[in-house]
N, C-alpha and C positions, 0 to 999 in steps of 0.2 A: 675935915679931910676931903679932898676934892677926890673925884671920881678917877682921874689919873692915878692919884696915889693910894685910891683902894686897891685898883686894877693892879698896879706892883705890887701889892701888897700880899693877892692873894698870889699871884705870881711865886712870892718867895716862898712862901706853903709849900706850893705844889714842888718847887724843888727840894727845898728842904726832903721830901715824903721817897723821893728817889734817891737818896745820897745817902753813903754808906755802904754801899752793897759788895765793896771788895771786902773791906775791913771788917764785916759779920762774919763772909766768908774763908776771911783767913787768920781771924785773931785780930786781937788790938794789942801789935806789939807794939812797941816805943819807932820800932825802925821800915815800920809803915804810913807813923801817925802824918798824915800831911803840915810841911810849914805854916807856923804861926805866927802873925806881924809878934813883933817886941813893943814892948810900952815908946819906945825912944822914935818907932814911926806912925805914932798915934798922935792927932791935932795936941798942940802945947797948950789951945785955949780955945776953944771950938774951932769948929770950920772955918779955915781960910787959906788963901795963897800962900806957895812957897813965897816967901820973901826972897824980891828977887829977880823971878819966874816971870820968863814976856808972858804976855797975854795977847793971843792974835785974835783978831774981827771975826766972831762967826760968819760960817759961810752957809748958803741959801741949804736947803732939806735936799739930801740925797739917799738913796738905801744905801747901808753899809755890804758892804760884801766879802770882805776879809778884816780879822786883827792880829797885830804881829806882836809880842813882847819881846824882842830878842834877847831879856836877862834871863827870860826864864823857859827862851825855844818856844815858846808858842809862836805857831803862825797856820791859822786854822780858818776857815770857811766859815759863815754866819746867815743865818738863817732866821727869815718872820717869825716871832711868836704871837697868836690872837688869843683869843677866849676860849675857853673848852665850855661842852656844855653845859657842866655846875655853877658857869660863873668865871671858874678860874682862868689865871692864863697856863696855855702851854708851855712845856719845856722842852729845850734839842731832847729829840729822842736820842734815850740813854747807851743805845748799844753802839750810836760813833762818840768816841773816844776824844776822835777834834773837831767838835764844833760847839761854835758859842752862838746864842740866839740873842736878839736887840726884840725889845718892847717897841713893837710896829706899829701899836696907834700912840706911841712917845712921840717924843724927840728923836731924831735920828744924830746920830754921832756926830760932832763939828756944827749942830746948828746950834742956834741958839735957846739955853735952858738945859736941863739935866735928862740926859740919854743913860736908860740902863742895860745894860748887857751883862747877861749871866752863862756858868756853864757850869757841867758836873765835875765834881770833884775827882769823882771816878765811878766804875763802873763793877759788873763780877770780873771783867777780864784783867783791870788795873786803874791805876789812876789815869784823868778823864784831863781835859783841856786846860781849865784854872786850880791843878793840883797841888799846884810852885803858885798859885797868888799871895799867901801870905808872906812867902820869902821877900816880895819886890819890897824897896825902899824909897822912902820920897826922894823926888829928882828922876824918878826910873819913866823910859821911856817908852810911850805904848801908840802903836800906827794902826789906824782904822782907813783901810781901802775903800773910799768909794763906787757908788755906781756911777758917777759924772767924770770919774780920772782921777779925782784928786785926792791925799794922802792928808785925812788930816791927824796930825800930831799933837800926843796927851803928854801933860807932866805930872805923874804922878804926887799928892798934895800929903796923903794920910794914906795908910793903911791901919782898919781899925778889926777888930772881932766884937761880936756881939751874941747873948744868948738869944734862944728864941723868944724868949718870955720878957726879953728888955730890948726888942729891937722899937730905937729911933727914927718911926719911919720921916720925920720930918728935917729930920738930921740928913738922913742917905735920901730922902725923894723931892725935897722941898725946890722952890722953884730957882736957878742962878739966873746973874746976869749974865754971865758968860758964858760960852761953850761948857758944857762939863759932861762930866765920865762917870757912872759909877760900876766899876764892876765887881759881881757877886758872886760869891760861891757858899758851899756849907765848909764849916770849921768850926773851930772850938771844942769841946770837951766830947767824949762819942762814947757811948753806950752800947753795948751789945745787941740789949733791945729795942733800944730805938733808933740810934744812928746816931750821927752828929748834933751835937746841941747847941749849935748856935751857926753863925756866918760871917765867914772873913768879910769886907769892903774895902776896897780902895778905890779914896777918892781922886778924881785928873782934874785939867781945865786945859784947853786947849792953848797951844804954845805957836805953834808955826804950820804951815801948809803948804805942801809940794803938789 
């Protein structure tokens, strides 16, 4: 495992240990549970491109500064995450609501190789940024604002869930040829005591540039 892929790795720990905290607070009813992909937007035979789907030229490293989903309203402010002092990485402090954080010694969004961006699901006040990730569906369209101008544009590949005790990280952190995306949230089954037990992903790759 390369030391990138620990670094995510303890990364999704640490959010995982935050997520949850509406749903303790107010029950786990059915009509709180956050959307879950369906099996039908899950890879058909491991990772790969939509069939289909352009594929545009990475472009050179920028810091991202905004990402928009318009299927699902998100369009949120993004912010570095580094190392805390355990080791791990940091996550968006829990108490904004919209904002997603990129893995700042990664890949940055639209370059080339696998950039991860994650956020909370939610918070005590409600659901959090990537609350609707499970809903999106492949094809679905996702715009990461640069710090250089430019808009670069994902197409969503898969949307998958995983528990914590079977996450792939070679699957979700492993290295592309192309632009790609992954973004992460907690999902999957939720426990009173513990929180959620597992994390939605949906994977991108980069389609076009404004």
């Amino acid at each position: 495992m390369s030391q990138s892929t620990q670094k995510a790795k303890a990364w999704l720990v640490a959010i995982a240990v935050l997520c949850g905290i509406w749903l303790v607070q107010n029950g786990s009813g059915a009509q709180v549970i956050p959307p879950q992909p369906s099996r039908a937007q899950a890879f058909a035979a491991g990772p790969q491109l939509q069939p289909g789907s352009p594929v545009a030229t990475p472009l050179p490293s920028s810091e991202p500064v905004r990402i928009r989903i318009p299927d699902i309203e998100v369009d949120a402010p993004m912010t570095r995450l580094g190392l805390a002092a355990d080791g791990s990485l940091d996550v968006p402090p829990d108490e904004d609501r919209n904002l997603a954080g990129w893995y700042a010694d990664g890949v940055p969004p639209g370059a080339r190789g696998t950039a991860i961006v994650a956020g909370h699901v939610d918070n005590a006040e409600g659901p959090s940024v990537f609350y609707a990730l499970g809903a999106l569906a492949k094809g679905t369209r996702v715009e990461v604002v640069r710090k250089d101008g430019r808009t670069a544009v994902f197409s969503i590949d898969a949307i998958e869930v995983y528990d914590n005790d079977d996450f792939p990280d070679q699957r979700v952190y492993g290295a592309s040829p192309h632009a790609s995306l992954r973004l992460i949230t907690c999902g999957g089954g939720f426990s009173e005591e513990t929180g959620y037990q597992g994390n939605v992903v949906a994977y991108a790759h980069l389609t076009d540039v404004r």
